[in-house]
C-alpha positions as CSV (number, residue, x, y, z in Angstrom):
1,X,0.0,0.0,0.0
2,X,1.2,3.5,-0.5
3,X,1.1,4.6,2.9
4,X,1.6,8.2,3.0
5,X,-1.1,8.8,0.0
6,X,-3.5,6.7,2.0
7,X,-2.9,8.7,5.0
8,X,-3.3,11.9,3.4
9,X,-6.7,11.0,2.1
10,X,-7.7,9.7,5.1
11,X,-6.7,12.6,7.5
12,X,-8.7,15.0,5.1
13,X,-11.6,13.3,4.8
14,X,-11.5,13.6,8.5
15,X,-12.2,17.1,7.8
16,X,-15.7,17.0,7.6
17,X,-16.6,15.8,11.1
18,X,-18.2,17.7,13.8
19,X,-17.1,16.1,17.1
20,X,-15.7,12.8,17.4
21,X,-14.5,10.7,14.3
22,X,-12.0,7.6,13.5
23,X,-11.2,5.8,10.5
24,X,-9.7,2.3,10.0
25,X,-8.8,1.1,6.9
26,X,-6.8,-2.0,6.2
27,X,-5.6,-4.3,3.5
28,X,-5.9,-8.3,4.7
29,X,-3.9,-11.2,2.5
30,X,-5.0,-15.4,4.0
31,X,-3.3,-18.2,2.5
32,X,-5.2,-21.5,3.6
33,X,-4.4,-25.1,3.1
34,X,-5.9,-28.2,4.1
35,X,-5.4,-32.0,3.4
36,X,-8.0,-34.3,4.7
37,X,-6.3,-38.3,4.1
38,X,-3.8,-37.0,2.1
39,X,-5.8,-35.3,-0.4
40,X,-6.0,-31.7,-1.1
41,X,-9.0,-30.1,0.0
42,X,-8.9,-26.5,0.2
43,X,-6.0,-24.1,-1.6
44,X,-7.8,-20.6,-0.6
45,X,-5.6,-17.7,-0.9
46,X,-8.0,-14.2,0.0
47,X,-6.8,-10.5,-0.2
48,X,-10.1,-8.0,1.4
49,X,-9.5,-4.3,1.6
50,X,-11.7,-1.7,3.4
51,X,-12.3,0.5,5.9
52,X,-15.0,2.1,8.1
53,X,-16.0,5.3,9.3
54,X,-17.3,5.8,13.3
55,X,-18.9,9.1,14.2
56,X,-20.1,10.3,17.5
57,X,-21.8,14.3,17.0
58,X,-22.2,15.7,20.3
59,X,-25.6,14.7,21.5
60,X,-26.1,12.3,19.3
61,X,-26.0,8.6,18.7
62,X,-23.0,6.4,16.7
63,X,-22.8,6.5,13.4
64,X,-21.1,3.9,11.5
65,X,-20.3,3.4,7.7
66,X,-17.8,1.3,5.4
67,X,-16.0,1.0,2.3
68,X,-14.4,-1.4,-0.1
69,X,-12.0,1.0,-1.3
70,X,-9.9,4.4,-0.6
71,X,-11.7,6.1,-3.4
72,X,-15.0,5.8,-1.6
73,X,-13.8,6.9,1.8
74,X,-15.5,10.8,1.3
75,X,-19.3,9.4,0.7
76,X,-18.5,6.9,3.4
77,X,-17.5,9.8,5.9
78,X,-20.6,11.5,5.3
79,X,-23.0,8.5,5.7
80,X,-21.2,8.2,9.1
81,X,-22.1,11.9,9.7
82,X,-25.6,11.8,8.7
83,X,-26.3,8.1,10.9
84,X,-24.5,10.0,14.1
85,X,-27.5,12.9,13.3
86,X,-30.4,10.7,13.0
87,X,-29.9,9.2,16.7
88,X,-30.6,10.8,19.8
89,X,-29.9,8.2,22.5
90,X,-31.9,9.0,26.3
91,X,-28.3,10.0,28.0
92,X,-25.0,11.8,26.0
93,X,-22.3,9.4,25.2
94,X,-19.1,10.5,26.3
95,X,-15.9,9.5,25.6
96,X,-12.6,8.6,28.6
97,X,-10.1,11.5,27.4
98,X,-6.9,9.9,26.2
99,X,-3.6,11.2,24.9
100,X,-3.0,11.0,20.7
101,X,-0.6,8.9,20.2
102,X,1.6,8.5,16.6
103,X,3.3,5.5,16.3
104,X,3.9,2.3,13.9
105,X,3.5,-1.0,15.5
106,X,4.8,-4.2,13.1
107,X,5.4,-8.0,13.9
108,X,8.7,-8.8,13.5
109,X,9.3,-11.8,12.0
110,X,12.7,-14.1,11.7
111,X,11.8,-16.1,9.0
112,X,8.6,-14.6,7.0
113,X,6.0,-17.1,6.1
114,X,6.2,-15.0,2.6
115,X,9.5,-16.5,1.9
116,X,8.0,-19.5,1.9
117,X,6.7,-21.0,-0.9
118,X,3.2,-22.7,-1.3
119,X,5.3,-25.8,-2.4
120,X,7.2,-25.9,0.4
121,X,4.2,-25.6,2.9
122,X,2.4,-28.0,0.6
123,X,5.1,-30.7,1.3
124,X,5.6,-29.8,4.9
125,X,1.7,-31.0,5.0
126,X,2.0,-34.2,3.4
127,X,4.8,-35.1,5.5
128,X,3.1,-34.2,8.8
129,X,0.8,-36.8,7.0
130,X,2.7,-39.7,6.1
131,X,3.7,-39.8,10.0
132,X,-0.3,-40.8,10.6
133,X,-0.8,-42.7,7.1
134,X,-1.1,-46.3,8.2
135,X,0.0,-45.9,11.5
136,X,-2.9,-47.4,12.7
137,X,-5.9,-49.6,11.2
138,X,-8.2,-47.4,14.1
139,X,-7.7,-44.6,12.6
140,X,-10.3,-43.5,10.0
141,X,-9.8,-39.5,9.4
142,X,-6.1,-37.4,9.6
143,X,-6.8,-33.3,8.6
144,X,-3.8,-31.4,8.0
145,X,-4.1,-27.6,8.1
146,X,-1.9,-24.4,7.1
147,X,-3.4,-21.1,7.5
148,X,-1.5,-17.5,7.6
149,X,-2.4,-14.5,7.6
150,X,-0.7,-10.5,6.8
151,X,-2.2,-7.6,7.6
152,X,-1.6,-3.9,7.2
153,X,-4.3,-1.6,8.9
154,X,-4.1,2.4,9.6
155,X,-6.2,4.1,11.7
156,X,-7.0,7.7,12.8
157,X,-9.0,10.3,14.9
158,X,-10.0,13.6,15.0
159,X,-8.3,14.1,18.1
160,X,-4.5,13.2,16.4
161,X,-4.5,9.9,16.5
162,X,-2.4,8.0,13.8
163,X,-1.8,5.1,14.0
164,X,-0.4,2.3,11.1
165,X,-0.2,-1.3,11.9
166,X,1.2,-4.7,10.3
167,X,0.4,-8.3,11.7
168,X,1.2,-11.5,10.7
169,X,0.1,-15.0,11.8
170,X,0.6,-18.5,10.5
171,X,-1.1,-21.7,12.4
172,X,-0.6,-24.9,11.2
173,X,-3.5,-27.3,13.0
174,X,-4.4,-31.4,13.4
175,X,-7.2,-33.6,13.6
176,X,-7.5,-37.0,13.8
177,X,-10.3,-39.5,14.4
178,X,-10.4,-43.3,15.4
179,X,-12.6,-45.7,15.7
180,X,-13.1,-49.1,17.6
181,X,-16.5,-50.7,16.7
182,X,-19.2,-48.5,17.2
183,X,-16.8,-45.5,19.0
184,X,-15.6,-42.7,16.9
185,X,-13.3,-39.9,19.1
186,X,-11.5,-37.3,18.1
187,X,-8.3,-35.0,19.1
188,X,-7.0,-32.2,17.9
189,X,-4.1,-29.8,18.1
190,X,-2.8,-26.4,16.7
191,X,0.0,-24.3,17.2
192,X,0.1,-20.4,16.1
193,X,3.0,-18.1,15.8
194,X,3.6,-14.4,15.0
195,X,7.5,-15.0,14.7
196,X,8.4,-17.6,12.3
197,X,8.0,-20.4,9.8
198,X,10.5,-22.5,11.3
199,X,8.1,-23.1,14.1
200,X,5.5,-24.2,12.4
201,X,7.9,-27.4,10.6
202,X,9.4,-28.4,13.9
203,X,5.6,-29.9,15.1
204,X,6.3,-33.5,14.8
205,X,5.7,-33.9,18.4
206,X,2.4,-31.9,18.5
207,X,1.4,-34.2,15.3
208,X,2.0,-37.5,17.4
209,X,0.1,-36.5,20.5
210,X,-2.5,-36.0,18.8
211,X,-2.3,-39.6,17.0
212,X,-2.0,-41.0,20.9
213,X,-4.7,-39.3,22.1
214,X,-7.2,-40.4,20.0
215,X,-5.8,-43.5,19.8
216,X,-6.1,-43.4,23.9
217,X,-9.8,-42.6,23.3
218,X,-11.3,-45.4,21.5
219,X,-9.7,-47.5,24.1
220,X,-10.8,-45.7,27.7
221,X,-14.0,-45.8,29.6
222,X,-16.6,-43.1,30.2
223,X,-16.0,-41.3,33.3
224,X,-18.1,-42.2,36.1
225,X,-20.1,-39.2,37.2
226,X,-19.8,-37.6,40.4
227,X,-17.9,-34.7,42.8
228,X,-14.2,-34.7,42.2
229,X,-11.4,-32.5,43.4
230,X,-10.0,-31.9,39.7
231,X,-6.6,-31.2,38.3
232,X,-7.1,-28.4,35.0
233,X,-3.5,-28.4,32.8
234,X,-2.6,-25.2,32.1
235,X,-4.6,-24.9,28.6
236,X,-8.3,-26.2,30.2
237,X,-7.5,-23.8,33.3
238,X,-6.8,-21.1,30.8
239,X,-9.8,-21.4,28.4
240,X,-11.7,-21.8,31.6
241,X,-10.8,-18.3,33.0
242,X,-11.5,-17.2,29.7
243,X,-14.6,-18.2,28.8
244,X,-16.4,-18.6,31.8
245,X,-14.7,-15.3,33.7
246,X,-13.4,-13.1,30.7
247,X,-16.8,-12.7,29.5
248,X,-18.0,-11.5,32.6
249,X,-15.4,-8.7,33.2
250,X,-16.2,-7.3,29.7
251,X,-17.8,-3.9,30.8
252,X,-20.5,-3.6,27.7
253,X,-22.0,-6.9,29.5
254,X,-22.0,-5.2,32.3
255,X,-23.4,-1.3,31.9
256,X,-26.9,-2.6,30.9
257,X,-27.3,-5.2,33.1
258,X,-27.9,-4.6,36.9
259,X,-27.9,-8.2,38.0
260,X,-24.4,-8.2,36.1
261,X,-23.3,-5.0,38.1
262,X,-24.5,-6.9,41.2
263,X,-22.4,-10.0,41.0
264,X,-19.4,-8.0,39.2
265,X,-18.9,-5.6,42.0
266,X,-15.7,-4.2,42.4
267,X,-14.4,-5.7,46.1
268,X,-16.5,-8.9,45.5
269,X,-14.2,-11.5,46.9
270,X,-14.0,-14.4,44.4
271,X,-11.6,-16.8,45.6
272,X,-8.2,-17.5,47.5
273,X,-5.6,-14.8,47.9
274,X,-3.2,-16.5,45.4
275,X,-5.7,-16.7,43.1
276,X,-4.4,-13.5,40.3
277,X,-6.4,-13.1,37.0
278,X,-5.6,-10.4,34.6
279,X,-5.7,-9.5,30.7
280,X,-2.7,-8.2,28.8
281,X,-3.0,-7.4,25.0
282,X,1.0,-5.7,26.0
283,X,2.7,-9.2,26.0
284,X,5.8,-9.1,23.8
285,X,7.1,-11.2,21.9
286,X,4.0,-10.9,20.4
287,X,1.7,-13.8,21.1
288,X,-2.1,-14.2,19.5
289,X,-3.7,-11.9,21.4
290,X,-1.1,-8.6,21.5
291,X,-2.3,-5.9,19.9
292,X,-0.2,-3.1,21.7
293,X,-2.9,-0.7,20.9
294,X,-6.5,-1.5,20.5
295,X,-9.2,-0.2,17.7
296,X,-9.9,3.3,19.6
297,X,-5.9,3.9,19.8
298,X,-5.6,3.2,23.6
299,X,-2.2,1.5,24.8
300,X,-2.9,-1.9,25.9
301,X,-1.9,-2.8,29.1
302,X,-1.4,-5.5,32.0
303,X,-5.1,-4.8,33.7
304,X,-5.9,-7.3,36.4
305,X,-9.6,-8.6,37.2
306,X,-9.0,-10.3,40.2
307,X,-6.0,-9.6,42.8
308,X,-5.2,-11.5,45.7
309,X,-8.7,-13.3,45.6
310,X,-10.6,-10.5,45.2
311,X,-12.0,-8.6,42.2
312,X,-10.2,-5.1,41.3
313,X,-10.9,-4.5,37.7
314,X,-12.9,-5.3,34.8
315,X,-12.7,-4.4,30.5
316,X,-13.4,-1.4,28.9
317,X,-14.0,0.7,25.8
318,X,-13.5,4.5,26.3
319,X,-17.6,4.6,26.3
320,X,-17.8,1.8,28.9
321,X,-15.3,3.4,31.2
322,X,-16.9,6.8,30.7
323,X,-20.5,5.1,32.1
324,X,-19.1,3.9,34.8
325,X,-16.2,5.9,35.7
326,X,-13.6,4.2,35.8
327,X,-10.0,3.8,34.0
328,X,-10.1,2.4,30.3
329,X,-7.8,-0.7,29.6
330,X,-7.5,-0.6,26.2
331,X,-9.2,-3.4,24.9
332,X,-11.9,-1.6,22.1
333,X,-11.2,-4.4,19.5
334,X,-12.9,-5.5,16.0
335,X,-12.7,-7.9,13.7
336,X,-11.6,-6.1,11.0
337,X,-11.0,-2.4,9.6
338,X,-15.2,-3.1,8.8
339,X,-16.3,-3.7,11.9
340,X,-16.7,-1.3,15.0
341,X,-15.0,-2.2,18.1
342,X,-16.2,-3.7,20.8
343,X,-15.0,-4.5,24.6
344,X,-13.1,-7.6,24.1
345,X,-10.1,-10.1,26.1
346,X,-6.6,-10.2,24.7
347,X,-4.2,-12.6,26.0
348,X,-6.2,-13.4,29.7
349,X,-4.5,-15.8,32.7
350,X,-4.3,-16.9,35.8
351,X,-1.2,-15.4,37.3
352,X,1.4,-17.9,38.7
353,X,0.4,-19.6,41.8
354,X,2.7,-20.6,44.7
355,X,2.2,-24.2,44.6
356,X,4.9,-26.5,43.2
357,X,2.9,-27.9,40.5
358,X,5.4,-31.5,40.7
359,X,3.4,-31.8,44.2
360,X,0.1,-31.0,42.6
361,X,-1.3,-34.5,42.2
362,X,-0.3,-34.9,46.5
363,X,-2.6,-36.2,48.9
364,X,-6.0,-36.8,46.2
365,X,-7.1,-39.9,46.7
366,X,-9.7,-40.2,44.2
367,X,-9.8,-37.3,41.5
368,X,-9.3,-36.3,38.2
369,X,-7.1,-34.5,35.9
370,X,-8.9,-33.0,32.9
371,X,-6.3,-31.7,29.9
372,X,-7.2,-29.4,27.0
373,X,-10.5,-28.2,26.1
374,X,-12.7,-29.7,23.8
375,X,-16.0,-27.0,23.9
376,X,-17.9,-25.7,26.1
377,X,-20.5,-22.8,27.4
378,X,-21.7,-20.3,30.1
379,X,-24.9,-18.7,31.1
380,X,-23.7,-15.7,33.6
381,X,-22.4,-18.0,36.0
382,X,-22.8,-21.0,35.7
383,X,-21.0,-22.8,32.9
384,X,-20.4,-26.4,31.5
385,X,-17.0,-27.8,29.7
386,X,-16.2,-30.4,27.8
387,X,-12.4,-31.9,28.4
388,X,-10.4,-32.9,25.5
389,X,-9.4,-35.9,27.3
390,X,-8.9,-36.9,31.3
391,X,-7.0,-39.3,33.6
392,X,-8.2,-40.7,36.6
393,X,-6.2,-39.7,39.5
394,X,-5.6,-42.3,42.1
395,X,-3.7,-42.4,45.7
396,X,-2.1,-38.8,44.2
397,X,-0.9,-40.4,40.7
398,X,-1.9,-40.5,37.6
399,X,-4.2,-43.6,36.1
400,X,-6.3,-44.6,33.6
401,X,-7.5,-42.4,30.8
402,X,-11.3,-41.1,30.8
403,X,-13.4,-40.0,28.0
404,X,-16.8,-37.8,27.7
405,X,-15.3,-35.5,31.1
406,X,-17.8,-32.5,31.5
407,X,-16.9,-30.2,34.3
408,X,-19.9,-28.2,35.7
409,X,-21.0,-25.7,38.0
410,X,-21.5,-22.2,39.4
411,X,-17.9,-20.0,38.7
412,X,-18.3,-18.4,41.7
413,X,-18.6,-21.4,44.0
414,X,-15.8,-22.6,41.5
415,X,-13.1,-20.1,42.3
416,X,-14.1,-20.1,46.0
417,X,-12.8,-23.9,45.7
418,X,-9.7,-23.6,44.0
419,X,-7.4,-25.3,46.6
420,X,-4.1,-24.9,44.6
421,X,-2.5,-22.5,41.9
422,X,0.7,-24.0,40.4
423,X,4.2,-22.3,39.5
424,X,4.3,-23.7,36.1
425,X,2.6,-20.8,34.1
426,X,2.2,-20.9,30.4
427,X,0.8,-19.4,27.5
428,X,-1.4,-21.7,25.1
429,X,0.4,-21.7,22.0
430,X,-2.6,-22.8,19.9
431,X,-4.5,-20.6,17.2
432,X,-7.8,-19.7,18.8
433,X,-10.1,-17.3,18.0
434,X,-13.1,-15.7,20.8
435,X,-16.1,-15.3,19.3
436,X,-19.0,-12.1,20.4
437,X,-21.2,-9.9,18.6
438,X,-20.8,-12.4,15.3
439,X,-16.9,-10.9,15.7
440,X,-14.0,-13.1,15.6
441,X,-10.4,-11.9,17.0
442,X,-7.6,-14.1,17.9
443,X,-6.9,-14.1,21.6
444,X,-4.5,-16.1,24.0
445,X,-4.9,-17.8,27.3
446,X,-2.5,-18.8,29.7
447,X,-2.4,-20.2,33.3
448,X,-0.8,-23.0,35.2
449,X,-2.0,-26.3,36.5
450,X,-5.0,-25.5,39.0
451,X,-6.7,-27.9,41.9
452,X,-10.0,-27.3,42.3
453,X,-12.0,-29.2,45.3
454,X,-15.9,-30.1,44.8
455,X,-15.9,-30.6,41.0
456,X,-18.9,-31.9,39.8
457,X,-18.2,-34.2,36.8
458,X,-21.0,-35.1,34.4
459,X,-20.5,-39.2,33.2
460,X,-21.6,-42.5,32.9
C-alpha cells in the first residue's frame, strides 16, 4: 500500500466531522491449506480491503459506515455523519479522554512465512501426513491444516490519532479420528506463531500427541459421574478463566445489566488470595492476542480482574469506562477495519500460583485430571466444559485415561474452591479465536496447573 497517500486521504476526509470521528482502513492477504487423508482439500488464498468510518456528534448517537476501497472513503464519511445525526440516544455518550498517540507498530518476524513457498508448505503438509498414514488400522480421518495470515491496517482520529499497523500470523492445525467398533473420538491440536516459519515445521511432536490421544480414546472408559477434586492443565484452566470469567469482566455486559453489576462488584471477593487473573494485549514477543494498541488507539496494558482473591478490575471501551467511571484498559477491538470495536479479552490468565505444581497430584485420593479443552458454554455464572481428554487420578498419581469428562457448575462457588495454583505458568500456543457480537479476533490464554475441590463431573 502507498502509505503516506492513503494517509493523506484519510486525514482530510476527517475534515468533515463535527465532534468525534475515527477511521480504520486495512488491507488483509490469508493463504489457507488443508489436506483431509492426504488429499487436497482447500487451496484458498483471499486479499479484502476496506475501511469504516465511526462518528459520535455531540448529542447524538454512533454513526457507523464502510467501504471497499480508498476512493470511496469521502461518501462513506458523510454517511457516518448523517447516521450519528439521526440518533438521539436517552443520555450523551461521552468518551474517557486519552492522549493522541503517533506510532507504527509491526510483527517482526525471523523467518517470514512470505519466503516461503506454497510448495514448500504443501510438502511440509504431506509429510506431517505420512507420519499418521497407516500408523494405525483405528484410525479412520487425519486433517492437516496451514493457515497465515498478513495484515496492514491504519487508523485515525479527529483528536490526532495516527496510527499504522502490520500483523502476521501463520497456524498450522491437526485432527484425527479413530474408531473401535461403534466409537468414533477425536483430538485435535494447533500451534500459532507471529514469529516464524520454522516453528510451524518443527511440530512433529504436537502431530503424534494427537495420534495418541485419540488412539487413547477409543480405548478408555466413560468417566463415572460424580464430585471430584480436579486437576485443570494449564490450557483447560486457561480457556476456563477465559470463557467462563473473561466474558463477565467485559464492561458492555455489564453497563446494561444490573444483576451483572450486582455480582461484578468491584471488592466482591472471588476466591483465595493466590488466586491472580488479569488481561494483557501488551505481551511481547508478540503472542495471538497482542495488539499493543486496540481499535480506539488506547495503549494496551497488564489490567488485572481479580488480585489476591478479590475482584479489582474489569474491561473497557472508552464509552464503557466513561459510564461507569472508571480507568479504560484498552481493549476496544474489531474484527476487521469493517467492523466497529467492541470490549473484548486479549491474552487473559491466571497469574502464577505458589504451589509447586510436581506436588500437585499430592494427597488426592480419588480425582481427576482434565487436559485441554474440547468445547464448552456459560450462562452468567454458571457454565459447562467439555475436556479434551482426562486421567483418573488415584492415591495422588496419575491412572487410567477417561473419556466424555464435562466439568460443571457455578464460577463463583468454582473459584471459591480452588485449593491450589501451580508455579508452572504458560501461554497456550494454539490458534484460537473468541467469538462475540458475530466478531471473531484471535486471543490467548495462559495459566498454570489448578486444583480445584468439589468438581462436579457429568458421566456414565
Amino acid at each position: 500500500m502507498d502509505i503516506m497517500n492513503i494517509k493523506d486521504r484519510l486525514q482530510d476526509a476527517l475534515k468533515k466531522v463535527e465532534g468525534f470521528g475515527e477511521i480504520r482502513f486495512g488491507r488483509r492477504e490469508v493463504f489457507s491449506l488443508r489436506l483431509r487423508n492426504g488429499i487436497p482439500e482447500t487451496v484458498n488464498p483471499i486479499i479484502d480491503i476496506g475501511g469504516s468510518v465511526e462518528v459520535l456528534i455531540p448529542k447524538h448517537g454512533w454513526g457507523f459506515a464502510t467501504f471497499n476501497k480508498i476512493e470511496d472513503i469521502e461518501p462513506a464519511v458523510q454517511d457516518a455523519i448523517d447516521a450519528s445525526r439521526a440518533i438521539i440516544p436517552d443520555e450523551p455518550i461521552e468518551l474517557v479522554e486519552v492522549e493522541p498517540v503517533s506510532t507504527e507498530v509491526k510483527d517482526e518476524l525471523d523467518d517470514d512465512f512470505h519466503n516461503h513457498s506454497i510448495q514448500e508448505k504443501y510438502d511440509l503438509l504431506v509429510g506431517y501426513d505420512s507420519r499418521i498414514e497407516g500408523k494405525d488400522e483405528r484410525i479412520v480421518e487425519r486433517s492437516l491444516a496451514y493457515s497465515e495470515e498478513f495484515s496492514d491496517s491504519f487508523l485515525l482520529t479527529t483528536e490526532g490519532t495516527d496510527i499504522f499497523r502490520s500483523r502476521s500470523d501463520a497456524v498450522i492445525r491437526c485432527a484425527v479420528r479413530a474408531r473401535k467398533g461403534d466409537l468414533v473420538q477425536s483430538a485435535h491440536k494447533s500451534y500459532a506463531t507471529r514469529r516464524s516459519f520454522g516453528e510451524i515445521v518443527n511440530r512433529n511432536e504436537m502431530i503424534d500427541k494427537v495420534v495418541q490421544t485419540a488412539l487413547g480414546l477409543v480405548e478408555s472408559e466413560t468417566v463415572k459421574g460424580g464430585i471430584y477434586t480436579v486437576v485443570l492443565n494449564p490450557d483447560l484452566a486457561g480457556v476456563f478463566i477465559h470463557e467462563a470469567f473473561g466474558h463477565l469482566s467485559e464492561a458492555d455486559h455489564i453497563e446494561e445489566n444490573p444483576q451483572a453489576q450486582e455480582m461484578m462488584k468491584i471488592g466482591r471477593k472471588f476466591g483465595p488470595e493466590f488466586l491472580n487473573v488479569f488481561d494483557d494485549g501488551s505481551v511481547l514477543p508478540a503472542i495471538r492476542g497482542t495488539i499493543v494498541y486496540d481499535d480506539e488507539g488506547v495503549r494496551a496494558e497488564k489490567t488485572y480482574l481479580i488480585k489476591e482473591g478479590v475482584l479489582v478490575g474489569r474491561l473497557h471501551s472508552r464509552a464503557t469506562a466513561a459510564k461507569l467511571g472508571e480507568k479504560t484498559t484498552g481493549n476496544a477491538r474489531a474484527q476487521s477495519s469493517q467492523h466497529f470495536p467492541i470490549v473484548r479479552m486479549t491474552n487473559t490468565a491466571i497469574e502464577k500460583g505458589p504451589h509447586p505444581a510436581k506436588n500437585i497430584f499430592d494427597g488426592i485420593k480419588l480425582g481427576v485430571y482434565a487436559i485441554d479443552a474440547y468445547g464448552g458454554q456459560t450462562q452468567l455464572e454458571n457454565f459447562s466444559f467439555s475436556a479434551g481428554y482426562a486421567y483418573m487420578i488415584r492415591d495422588g498419581k496419575i491412572a487410567e485415561m477417561v473419556r466424555d469428562v464435562v466439568l460443571q457448575g457455578n464460577l463463583f462457588q468454582t473459584l471459591a474452591n480452588i485449593e491450589q495454583v501451580g508455579d508452572d505458568f504458560v501461554w497456550d500456543s494454539s490458534g484460537g479465536y473468541c467469538g462475540k457480537g458475530g466478531q471473531r479476533v484471535p486471543t490467548s490464554e495462559g495459566s498454570p496447573h489448578i486444583r480445584i475441590k468439589n468438581v462436579m463431573i457429568a458421566g456414565k
